[in-house]
FIZAGU-173022 format. One line per 10 residues: number of its first residue (from 1); their letters; for each residue x, y, z of C-alpha. Coordinates in nm, 4 decimals. Example, Ala and Ser with C-alpha at 12.3 -4.5 7.8 and 13.67 -1.06 7.14 Angstrom:
2
1) AS) 1.2300/-0.4500/0.7800 | 1.3670/-0.1060/0.7140
% end
This chain:
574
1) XXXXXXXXXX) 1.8713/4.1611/-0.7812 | 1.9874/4.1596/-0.4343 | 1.8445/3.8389/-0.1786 | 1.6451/4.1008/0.0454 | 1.6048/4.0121/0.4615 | 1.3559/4.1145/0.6726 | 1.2547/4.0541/1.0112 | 0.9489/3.9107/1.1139 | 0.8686/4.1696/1.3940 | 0.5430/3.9870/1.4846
11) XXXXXXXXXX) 0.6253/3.6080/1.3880 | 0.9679/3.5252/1.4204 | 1.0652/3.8390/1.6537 | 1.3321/3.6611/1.8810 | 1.1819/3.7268/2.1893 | 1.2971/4.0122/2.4422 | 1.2459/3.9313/2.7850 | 1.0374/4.1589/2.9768 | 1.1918/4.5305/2.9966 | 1.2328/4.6376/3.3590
21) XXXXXXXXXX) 1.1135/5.0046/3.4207 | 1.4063/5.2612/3.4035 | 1.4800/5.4359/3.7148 | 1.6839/5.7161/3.7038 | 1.9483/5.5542/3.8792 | 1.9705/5.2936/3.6050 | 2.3795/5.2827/3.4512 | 2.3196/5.1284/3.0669 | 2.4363/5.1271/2.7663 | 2.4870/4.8999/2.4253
31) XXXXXXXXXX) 2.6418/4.6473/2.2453 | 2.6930/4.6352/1.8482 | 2.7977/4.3222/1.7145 | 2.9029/4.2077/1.3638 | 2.9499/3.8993/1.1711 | 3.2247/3.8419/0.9275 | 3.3550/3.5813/0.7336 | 3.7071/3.5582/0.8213 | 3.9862/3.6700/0.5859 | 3.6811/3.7910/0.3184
41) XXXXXXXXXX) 3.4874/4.0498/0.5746 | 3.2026/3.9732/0.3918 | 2.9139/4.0013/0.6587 | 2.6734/3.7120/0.6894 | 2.2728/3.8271/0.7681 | 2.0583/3.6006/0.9163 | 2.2648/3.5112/1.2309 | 2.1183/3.4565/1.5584 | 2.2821/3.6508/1.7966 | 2.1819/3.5916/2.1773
51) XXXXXXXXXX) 2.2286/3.7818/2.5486 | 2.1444/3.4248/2.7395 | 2.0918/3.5986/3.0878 | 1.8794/3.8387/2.9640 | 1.7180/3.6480/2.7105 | 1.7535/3.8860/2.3946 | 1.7873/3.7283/2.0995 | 1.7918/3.9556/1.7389 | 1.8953/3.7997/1.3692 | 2.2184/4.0210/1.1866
61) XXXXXXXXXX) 2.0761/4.2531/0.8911 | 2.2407/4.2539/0.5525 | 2.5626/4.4273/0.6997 | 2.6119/4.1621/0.9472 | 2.5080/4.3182/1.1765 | 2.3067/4.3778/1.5373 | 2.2437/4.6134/1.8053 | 2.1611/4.5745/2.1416 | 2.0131/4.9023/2.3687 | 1.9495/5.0234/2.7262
71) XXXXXXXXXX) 2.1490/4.7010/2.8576 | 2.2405/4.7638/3.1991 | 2.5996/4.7944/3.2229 | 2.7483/4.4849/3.3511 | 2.9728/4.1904/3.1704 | 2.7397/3.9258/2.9361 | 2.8223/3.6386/2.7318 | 2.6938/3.6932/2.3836 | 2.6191/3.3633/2.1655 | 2.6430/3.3409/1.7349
81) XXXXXXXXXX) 2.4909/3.0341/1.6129 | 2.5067/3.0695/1.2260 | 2.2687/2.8299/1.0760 | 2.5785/2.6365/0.8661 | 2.7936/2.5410/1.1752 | 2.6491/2.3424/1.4499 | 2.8612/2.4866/1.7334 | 2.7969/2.8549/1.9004 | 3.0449/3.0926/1.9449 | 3.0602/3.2824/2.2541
91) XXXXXXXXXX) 3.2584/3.5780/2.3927 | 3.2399/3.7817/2.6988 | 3.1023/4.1615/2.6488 | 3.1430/4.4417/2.8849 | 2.9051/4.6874/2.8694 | 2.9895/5.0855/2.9918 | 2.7539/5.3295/3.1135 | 2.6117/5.5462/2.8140 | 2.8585/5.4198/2.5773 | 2.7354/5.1050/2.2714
101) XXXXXXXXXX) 3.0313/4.8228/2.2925 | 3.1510/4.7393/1.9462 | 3.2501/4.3742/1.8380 | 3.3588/4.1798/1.5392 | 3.3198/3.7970/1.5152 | 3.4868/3.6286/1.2735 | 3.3088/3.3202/1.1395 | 3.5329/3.0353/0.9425 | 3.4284/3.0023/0.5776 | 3.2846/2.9225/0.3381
111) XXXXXXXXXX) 2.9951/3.1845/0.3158 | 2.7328/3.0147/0.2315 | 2.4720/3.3483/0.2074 | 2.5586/3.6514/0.1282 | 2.3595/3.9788/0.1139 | 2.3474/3.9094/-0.2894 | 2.3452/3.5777/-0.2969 | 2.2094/3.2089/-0.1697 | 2.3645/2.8924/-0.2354 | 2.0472/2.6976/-0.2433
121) XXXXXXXXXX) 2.2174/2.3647/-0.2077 | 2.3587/2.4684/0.1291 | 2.0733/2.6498/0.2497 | 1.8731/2.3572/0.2035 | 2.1390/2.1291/0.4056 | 2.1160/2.4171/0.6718 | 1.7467/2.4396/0.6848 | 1.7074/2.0905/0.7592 | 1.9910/2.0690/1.0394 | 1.7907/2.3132/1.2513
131) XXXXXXXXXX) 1.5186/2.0980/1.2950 | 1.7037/1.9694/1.5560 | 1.6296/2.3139/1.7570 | 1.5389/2.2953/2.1437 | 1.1174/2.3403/2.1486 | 1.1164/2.1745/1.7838 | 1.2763/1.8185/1.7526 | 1.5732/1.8851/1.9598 | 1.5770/1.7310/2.3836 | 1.2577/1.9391/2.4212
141) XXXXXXXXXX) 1.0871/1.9456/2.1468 | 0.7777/1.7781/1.9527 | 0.8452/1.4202/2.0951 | 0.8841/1.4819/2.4160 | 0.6808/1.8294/2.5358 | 0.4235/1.7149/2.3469 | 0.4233/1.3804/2.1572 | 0.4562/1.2148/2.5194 | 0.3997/1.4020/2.8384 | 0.0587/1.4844/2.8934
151) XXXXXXXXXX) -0.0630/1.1437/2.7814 | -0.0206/0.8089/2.9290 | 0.3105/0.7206/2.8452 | 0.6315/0.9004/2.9933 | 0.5763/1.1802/3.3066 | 0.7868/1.4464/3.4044 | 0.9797/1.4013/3.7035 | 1.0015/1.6528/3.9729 | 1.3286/1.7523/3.9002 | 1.1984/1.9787/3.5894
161) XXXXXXXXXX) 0.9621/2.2115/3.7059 | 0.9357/2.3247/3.3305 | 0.8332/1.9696/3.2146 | 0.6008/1.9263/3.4923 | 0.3900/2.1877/3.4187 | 0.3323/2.1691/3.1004 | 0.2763/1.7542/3.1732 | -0.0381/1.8905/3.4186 | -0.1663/2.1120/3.1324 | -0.0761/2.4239/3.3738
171) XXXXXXXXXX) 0.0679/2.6327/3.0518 | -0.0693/2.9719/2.9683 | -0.0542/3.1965/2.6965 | 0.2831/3.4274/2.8844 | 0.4585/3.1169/2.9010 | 0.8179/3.1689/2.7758 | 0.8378/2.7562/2.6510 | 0.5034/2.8526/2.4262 | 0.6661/3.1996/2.3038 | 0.9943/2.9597/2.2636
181) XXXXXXXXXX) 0.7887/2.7033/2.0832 | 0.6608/2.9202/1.8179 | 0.8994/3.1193/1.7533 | 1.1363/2.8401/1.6906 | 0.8691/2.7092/1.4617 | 0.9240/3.0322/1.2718 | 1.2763/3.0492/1.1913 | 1.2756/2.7106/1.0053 | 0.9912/2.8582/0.8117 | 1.0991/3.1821/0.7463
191) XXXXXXXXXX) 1.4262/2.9457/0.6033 | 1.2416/2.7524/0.3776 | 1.0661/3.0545/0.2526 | 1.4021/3.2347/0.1810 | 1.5057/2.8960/-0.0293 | 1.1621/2.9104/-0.1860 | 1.1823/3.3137/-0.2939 | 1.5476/3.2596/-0.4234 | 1.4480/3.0019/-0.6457 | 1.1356/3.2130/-0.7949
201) XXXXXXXXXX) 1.3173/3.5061/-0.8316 | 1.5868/3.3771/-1.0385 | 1.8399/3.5050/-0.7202 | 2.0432/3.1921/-0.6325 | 2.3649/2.9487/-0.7203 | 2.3702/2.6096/-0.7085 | 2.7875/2.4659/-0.7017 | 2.6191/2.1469/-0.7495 | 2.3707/2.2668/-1.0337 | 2.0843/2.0550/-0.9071
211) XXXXXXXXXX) 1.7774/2.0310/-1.0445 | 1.5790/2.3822/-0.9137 | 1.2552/2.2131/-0.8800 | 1.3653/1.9376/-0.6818 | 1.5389/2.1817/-0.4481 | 1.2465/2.3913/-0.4117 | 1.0469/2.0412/-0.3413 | 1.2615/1.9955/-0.0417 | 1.2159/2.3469/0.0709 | 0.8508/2.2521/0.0539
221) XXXXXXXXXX) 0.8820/1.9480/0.2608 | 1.0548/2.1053/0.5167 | 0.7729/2.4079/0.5681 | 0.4743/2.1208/0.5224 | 0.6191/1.9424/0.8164 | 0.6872/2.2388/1.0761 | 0.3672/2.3905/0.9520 | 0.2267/2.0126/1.0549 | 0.3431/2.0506/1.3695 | 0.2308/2.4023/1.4246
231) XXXXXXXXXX) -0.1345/2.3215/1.3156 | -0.1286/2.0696/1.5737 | 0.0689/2.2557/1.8677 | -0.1226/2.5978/1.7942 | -0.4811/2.5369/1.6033 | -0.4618/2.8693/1.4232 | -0.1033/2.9571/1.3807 | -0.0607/3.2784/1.1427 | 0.0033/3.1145/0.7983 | 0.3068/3.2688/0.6138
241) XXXXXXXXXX) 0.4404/3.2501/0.3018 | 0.6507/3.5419/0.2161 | 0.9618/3.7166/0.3788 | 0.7493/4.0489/0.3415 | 0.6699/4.1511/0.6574 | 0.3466/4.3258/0.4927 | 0.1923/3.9949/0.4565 | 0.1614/4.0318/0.8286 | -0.0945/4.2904/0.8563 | -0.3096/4.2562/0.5117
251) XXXXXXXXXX) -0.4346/4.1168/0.7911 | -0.2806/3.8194/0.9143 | -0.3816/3.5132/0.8066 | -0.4825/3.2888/1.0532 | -0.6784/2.9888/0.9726 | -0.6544/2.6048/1.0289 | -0.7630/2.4888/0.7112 | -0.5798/2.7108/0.5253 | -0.2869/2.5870/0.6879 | -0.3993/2.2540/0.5852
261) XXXXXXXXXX) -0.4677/2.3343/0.2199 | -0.0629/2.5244/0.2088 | 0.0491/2.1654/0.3700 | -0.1177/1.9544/0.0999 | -0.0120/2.1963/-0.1672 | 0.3317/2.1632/-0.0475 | 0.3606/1.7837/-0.0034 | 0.1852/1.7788/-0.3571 | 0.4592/1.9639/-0.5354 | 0.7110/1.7855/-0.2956
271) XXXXXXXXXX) 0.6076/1.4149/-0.4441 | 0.5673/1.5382/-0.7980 | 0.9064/1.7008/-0.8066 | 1.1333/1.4383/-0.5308 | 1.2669/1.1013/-0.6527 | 1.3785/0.8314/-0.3649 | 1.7040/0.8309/-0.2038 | 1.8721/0.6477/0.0753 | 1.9358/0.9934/0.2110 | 1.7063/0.9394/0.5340
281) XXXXXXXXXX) 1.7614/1.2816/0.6624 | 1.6258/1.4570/0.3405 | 1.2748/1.4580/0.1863 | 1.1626/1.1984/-0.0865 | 0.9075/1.1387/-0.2872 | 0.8270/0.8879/-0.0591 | 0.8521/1.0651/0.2487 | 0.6100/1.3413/0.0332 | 0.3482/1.0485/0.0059 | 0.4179/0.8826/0.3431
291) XXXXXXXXXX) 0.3547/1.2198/0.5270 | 0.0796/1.3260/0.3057 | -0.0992/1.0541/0.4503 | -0.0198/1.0977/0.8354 | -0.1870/1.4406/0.7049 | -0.4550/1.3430/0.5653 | -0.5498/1.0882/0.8560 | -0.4812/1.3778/1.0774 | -0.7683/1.6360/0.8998 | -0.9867/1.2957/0.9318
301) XXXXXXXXXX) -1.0314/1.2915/1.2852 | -1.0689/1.5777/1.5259 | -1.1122/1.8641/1.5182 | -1.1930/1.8754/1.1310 | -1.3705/1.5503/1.0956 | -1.2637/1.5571/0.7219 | -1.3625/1.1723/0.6406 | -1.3358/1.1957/0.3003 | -0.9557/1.1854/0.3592 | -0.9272/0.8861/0.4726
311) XXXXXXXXXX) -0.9141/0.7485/0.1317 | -0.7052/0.9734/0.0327 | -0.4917/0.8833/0.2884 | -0.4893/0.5565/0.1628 | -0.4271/0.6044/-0.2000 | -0.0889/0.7301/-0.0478 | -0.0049/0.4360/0.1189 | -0.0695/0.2333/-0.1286 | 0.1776/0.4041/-0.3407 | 0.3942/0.2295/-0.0717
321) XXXXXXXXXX) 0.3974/-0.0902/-0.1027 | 0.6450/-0.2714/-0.2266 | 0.8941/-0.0057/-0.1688 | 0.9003/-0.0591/0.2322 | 0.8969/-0.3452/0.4957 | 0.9375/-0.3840/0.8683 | 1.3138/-0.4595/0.9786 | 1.3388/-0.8251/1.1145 | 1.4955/-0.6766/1.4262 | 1.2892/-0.3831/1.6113
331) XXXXXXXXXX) 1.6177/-0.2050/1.7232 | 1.7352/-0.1727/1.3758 | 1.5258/0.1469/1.3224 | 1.7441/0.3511/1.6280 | 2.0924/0.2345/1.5107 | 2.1859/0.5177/1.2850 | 2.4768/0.3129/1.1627 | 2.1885/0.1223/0.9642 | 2.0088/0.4025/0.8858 | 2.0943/0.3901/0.4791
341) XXXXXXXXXX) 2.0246/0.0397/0.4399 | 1.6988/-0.0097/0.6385 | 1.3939/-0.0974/0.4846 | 1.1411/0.0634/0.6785 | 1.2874/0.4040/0.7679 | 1.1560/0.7015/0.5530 | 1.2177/0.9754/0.7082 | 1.4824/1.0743/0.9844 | 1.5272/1.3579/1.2103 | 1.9737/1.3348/1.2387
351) XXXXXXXXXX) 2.1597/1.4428/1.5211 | 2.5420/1.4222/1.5907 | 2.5449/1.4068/1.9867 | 2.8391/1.5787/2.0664 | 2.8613/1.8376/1.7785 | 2.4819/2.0045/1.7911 | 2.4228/2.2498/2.0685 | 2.1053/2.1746/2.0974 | 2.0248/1.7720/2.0731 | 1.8756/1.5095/2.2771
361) XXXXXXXXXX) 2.1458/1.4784/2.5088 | 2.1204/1.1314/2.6542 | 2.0827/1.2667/2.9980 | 1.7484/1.3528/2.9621 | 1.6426/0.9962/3.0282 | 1.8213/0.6735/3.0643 | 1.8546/0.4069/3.3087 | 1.8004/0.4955/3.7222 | 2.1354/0.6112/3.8152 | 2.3120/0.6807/3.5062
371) XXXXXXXXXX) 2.0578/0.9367/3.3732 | 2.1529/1.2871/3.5508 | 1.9375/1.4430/3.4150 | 1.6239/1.1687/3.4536 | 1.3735/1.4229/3.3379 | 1.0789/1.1606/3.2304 | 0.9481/0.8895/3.4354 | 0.7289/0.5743/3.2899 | 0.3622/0.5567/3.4020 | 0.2741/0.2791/3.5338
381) XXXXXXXXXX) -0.0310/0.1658/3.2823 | 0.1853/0.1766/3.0022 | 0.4785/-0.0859/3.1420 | 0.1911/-0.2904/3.2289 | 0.1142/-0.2719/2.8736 | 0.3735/-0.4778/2.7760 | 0.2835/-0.7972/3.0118 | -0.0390/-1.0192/2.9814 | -0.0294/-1.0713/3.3637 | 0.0270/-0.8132/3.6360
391) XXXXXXXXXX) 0.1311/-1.0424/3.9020 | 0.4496/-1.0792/3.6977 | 0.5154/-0.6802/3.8210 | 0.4475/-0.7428/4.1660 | 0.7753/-0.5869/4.3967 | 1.0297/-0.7560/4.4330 | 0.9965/-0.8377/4.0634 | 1.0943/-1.1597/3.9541 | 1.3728/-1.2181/3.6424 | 1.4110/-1.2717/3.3767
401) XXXXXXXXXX) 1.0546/-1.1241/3.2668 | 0.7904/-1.2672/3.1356 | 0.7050/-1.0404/2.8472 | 0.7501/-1.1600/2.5252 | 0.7031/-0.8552/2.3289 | 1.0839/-0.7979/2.2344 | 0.9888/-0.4251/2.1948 | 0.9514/-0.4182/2.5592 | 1.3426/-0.4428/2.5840 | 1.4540/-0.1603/2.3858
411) XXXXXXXXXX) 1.1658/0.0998/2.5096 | 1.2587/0.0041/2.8784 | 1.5366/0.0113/3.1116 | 1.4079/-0.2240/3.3954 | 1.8103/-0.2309/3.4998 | 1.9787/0.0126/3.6972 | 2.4162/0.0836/3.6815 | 2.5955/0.2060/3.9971 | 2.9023/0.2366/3.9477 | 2.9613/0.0607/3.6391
421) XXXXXXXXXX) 2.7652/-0.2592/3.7689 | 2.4131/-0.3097/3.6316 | 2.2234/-0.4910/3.7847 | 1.8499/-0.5561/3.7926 | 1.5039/-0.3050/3.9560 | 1.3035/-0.5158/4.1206 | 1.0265/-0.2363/4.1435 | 0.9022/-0.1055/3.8462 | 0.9008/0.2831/3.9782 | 1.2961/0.2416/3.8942
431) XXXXXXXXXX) 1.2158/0.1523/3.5225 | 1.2901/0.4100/3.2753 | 1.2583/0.5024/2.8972 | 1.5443/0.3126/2.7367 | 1.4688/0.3891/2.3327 | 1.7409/0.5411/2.1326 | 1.9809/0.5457/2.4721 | 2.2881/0.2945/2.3605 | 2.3484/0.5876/2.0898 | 2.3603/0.8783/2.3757
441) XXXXXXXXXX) 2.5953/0.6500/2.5504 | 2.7919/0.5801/2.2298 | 2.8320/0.9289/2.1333 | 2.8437/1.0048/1.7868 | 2.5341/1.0313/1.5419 | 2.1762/0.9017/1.5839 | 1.8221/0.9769/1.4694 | 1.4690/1.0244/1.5366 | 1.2666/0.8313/1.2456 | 0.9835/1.0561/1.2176
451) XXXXXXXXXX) 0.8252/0.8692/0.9360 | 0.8863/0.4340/0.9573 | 0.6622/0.1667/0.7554 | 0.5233/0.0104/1.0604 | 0.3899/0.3658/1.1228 | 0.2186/0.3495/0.7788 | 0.0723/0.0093/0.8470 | -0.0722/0.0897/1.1668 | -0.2182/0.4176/0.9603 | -0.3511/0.1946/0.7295
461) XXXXXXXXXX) -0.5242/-0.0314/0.9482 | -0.7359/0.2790/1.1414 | -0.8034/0.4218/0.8171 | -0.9307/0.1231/0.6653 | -1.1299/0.0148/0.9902 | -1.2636/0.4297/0.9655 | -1.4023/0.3274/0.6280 | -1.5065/-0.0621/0.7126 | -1.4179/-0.1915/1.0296 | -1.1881/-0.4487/1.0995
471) XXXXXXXXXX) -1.1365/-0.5586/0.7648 | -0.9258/-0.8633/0.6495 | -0.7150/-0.5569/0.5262 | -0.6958/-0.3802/0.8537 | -0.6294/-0.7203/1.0370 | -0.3456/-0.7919/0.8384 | -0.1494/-0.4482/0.8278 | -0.1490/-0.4272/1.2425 | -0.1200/-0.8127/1.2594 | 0.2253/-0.7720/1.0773
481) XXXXXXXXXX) 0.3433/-0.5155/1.3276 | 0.2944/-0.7839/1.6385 | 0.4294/-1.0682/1.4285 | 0.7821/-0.8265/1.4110 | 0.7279/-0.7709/1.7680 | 0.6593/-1.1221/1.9280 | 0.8356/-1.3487/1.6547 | 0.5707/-1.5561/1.5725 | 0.1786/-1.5073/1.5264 | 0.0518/-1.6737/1.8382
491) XXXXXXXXXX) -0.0270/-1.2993/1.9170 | -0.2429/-1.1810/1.6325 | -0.5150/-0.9586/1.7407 | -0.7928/-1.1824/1.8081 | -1.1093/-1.1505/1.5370 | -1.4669/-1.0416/1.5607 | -1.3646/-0.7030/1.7445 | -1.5841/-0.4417/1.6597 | -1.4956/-0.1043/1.4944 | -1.4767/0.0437/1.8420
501) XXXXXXXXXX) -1.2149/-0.2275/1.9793 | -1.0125/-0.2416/1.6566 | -0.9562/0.1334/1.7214 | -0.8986/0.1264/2.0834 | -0.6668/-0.2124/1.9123 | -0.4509/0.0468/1.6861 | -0.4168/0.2801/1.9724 | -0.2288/0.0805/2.1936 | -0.0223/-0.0786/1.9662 | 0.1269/0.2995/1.7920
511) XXXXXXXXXX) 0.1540/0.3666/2.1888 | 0.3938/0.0141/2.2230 | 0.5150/0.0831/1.8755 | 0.6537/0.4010/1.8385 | 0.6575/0.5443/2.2097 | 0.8542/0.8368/2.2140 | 0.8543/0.9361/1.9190 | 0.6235/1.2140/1.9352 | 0.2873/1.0980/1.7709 | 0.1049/0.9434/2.1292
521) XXXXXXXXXX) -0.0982/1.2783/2.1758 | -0.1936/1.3686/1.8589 | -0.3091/1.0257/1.8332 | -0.5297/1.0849/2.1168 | -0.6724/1.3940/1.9559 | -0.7346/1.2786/1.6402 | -0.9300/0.9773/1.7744 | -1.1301/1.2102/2.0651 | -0.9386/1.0035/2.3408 | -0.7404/1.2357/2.5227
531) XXXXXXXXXX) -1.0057/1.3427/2.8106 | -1.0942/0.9994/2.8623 | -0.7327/0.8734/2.8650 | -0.6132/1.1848/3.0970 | -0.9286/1.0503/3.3174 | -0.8150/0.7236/3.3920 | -0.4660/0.8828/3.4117 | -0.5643/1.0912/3.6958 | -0.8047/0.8106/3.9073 | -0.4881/0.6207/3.8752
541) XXXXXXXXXX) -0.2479/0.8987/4.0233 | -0.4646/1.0875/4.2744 | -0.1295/1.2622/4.3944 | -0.0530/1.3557/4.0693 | -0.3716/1.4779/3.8512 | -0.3547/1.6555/3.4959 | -0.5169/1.9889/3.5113 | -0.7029/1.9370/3.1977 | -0.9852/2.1484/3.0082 | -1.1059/2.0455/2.6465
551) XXXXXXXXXX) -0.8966/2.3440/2.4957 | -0.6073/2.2642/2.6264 | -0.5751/2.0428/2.3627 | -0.3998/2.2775/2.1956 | -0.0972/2.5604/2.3251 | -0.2668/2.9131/2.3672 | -0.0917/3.1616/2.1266 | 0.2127/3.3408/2.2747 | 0.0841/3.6472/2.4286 | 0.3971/3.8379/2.3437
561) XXXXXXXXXX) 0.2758/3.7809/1.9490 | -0.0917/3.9027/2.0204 | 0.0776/4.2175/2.1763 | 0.2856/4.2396/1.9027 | 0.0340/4.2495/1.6052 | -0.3382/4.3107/1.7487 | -0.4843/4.0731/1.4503 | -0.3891/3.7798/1.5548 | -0.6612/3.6013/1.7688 | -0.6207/3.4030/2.1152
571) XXXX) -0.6938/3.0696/2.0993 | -1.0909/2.9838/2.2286 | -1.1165/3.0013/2.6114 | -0.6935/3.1178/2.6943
% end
């Protein structure tokens, strides 16, 4: 039985630009392409083929192949990027008047799909590299477009007019970055779901002869999380399952707690049917359990107000203790060459810097004058975070700082290098975000731990404090966070807060903790503190104010989708 493709015209439709009207004077014609495997001419389906400049993007059918129409006639620079190798391949296309351009691409082996055949080992290994996509982990993805900017930690500097609109909440639903956002969204899914169909129809290999159900666990990992971030990104993204494209229209299904409950039944299979590993960059049982949890605390707060699974996101934790601790050193987390042997890392996002096309290329943000990029900027509330006293940030600033939260040091740059020399900013608008910025400069590999233990803990303090306050339990889970971060525990949170304060407590230290690393804003939603939060923002930065409305807590849905399958529903008030 052959592995069957098809095109998700509505969901994962690459995204034409918009068509200009044809005037008769209008020269055009069309390109063909197809993909090969070199020396076999087997074709390879599933490849993204892409016209850059005029943003057409279409996936090769079970031939290998793609066609492009009614391109004006002009020369274009057409891009493969096969799922199994990292780097593009480009070549230069001429296209005549009336007349559809024909080219071959040979890709280097090994195939790794064929039109009768997945290897479900590589797939998988595939499927999880391209979660390093632009708009989904990759330089602007979750972390960044939407973890961070928009909140209270990291701005967008005029030099990305892209960035700073979506930072002001000035999006809308004809936004390419949303249609981008989705639709990259999609592909990993519609991945996983291939992996997941091969193994239930009996239509796969495995060289390694791994165990199926484990496999298909990881497959299920992989869609939980992207779904995850959908639900949050989206509020009612289309839920899909299947590669048939009739699933679409029966009609589609579009529900947040469904989403939810295909999530939880995901992560469920994905614990039962994982062991552990020191394989960061793959899922694990414990990974299954840790981000069951971050779920489950999730669909506690807003906007489901599910408080029953809080517990339940407890009962996971607890399954992790004694497996995990915090690293003595802070910094040990963003050093990928300790990434098999830490103790608190669960779960990695992995990037290779100077292989991936699309990473977090260090430029993006870095110290003033060696960033060229410098796309984000610190606000100023959250520096000041990191100091008990802010005469200690008066200009000029006085050195060596006072802070003695050693976090402080590798979140923020508060040096500058001109020409080689670094030397120190003595005003803190010349600060910038530092984390994870010794590996851009080293080149090479690094990660972006999406799941850590001292993200756990802090979970485990709000959801205990949701339950019963500031418990002796809740106390001691954020209480061993600051002890990592100042050394000692002169700093322990001070007692007798109330429920209110313990939470506002937890809050700022995930905001110290894990700053950018994507979780700031949906911590903010989940907890009903964005508005107020974006308030103080805004009395603070009067030349600067977020445009923000209460459903702009969530993206609108694309508008190209809505056009492109009339059941799916704009979000409330876009």
């Amino acid at each position: 039985m052959k592995l069957k493709t098809f095109l998700f015209l509505s969901l994962v439709t690459f995204l034409f630009g918009c068509s200009k009207d044809n005037e008769p004077e209008t020269q055009t014609g069309g390109i063909e392409v197809i993909v090969l495997i070199k020396n076999d001419n087997e074709p390879i389906f599933d490849v993204i083929v892409s016209i850059s400049s005029i943003s057409k993007e279409e996936l090769t059918d079970i031939e290998g192949t793609v066609f492009f129409r009614n391109i004006e006639v002009g020369s274009y620079e057409i891009s493969i990027t096969d799922p199994f190798r990292n780097i593009p391949i480009k070549q230069i296309v001429d296209v005549e008047n009336n007349k559809t351009t024909k080219v071959v691409i040979f890709v280097d082996g090994p195939n790794v799909v064929t039109p009768s055949v997945l290897d479900i080992d590589k797939w998988v290994d595939a499927s999880f590299s391209s979660l390093v996509a632009n708009n989904i982990f990759g330089a602007n993805g979750y972390a960044s477009i939407w973890g961070e900017i928009g909140s209270d930690i990291l701005t967008a500097s005029t030099s990305n007019s892209l960035l700073r609109k979506l930072d002001n909440y000035e999006f809308s639903p004809n936004d390419k970055i949303i249609e981008d956002i989705w639709a990259n969204h999609y592909k990993v899914i519609r991945n996983a779901n291939i992996g997941i169909e091969a193994i239930e129809n009996s239509d796969f290999i495995s060289e390694l002869n791994s165990n199926v159900n484990e496999v298909e666990a990881q497959f299920k990992f992989l869609r939980s999380l992207v779904y995850f971030n959908l639900v949050k990104l989206f509020g009612n993204p289309v839920l899909v399952t299947s590669t048939d494209i009739s699933q679409l229209n029966n009609p589609a299904i579009q529900d947040r707690l469904k989403v939810y409950e295909l999530i939880e039944e995901d992560l469920i299979f994905a614990e039962n049917n994982l062991e552990d590993s020191n394989i960061k960059g793959k899922a694990s049982k414990s990974a299954a359990q840790a981000l069951l949890g971050k779920v489950y605390l999730q669909m506690a707060g807003f906007p489901l107000l599910q408080n029953d699974k809080y517990a339940k996101a407890l009962n996971l934790f607890a399954k992790l203790d004694g497996k995990y601790t915090l690293e003595t050193d802070y910094k040990n987390n963003f050093e990928i060459e300790k990434g098999s042997t830490n103790n608190e890392i669960i779960f990695t996002i992995d990037f290779n810097i100077f292989g991936d096309s699309n990473n977090w290329k260090w430029f993006n943000w870095g110290p003033l004058d060696v960033s060229e990029k410098d796309f984000y900027l610190l606000t100023t509330n959250f520096i000041e975070s990191y100091f008990k006293s802010l005469n200690d940030l008066a200009s000029p600033i006085t050195f060596p700082l006072s802070t003695k939260d050693s976090r402080f040091f590798e979140n923020i740059a508060p040096f500058k290098i001109q020409n080689g020399v670094t030397s120190n900013a003595q005003n803190i608008d010349d600060w910038r975000p530092y984390k994870f910025s010794e590996n851009y400069q080293n080149g090479g590999m690094f990660h972006l731990p999406y799941l850590r233990y001292s993200d756990v803990l802090l979970m485990i303090a709000e959801a205990e404090n949701a339950i019963n306050g500031p418990t002796v339990k809740a106390y001691e889970a954020i209480n061993l966070v600051r002890r990592r971060a100042f050394g000692n525990t002169d700093n322990d949170l001070s007692a007798g807060l109330d429920q209110e304060e313990f939470l506002d407590a937890i809050l700022n230290e995930r905001r110290l903790e894990l700053c950018y690393e994507g979780h700031r804003k949906d911590d903010l939603i989940r907890t009903q503190k964005l508005q107020s939060v974006i308030d103080a923002y805004n009395i603070n930065h009067p030349q600067n104010t977020k445009k923000y409305q209460s459903h702009k807590y969530i993206f609108p849905i694309p508008q190209s989708e809505i056009l492109l399958n009339s059941g799916i529903i704009q979000n409330l008030d876009y």
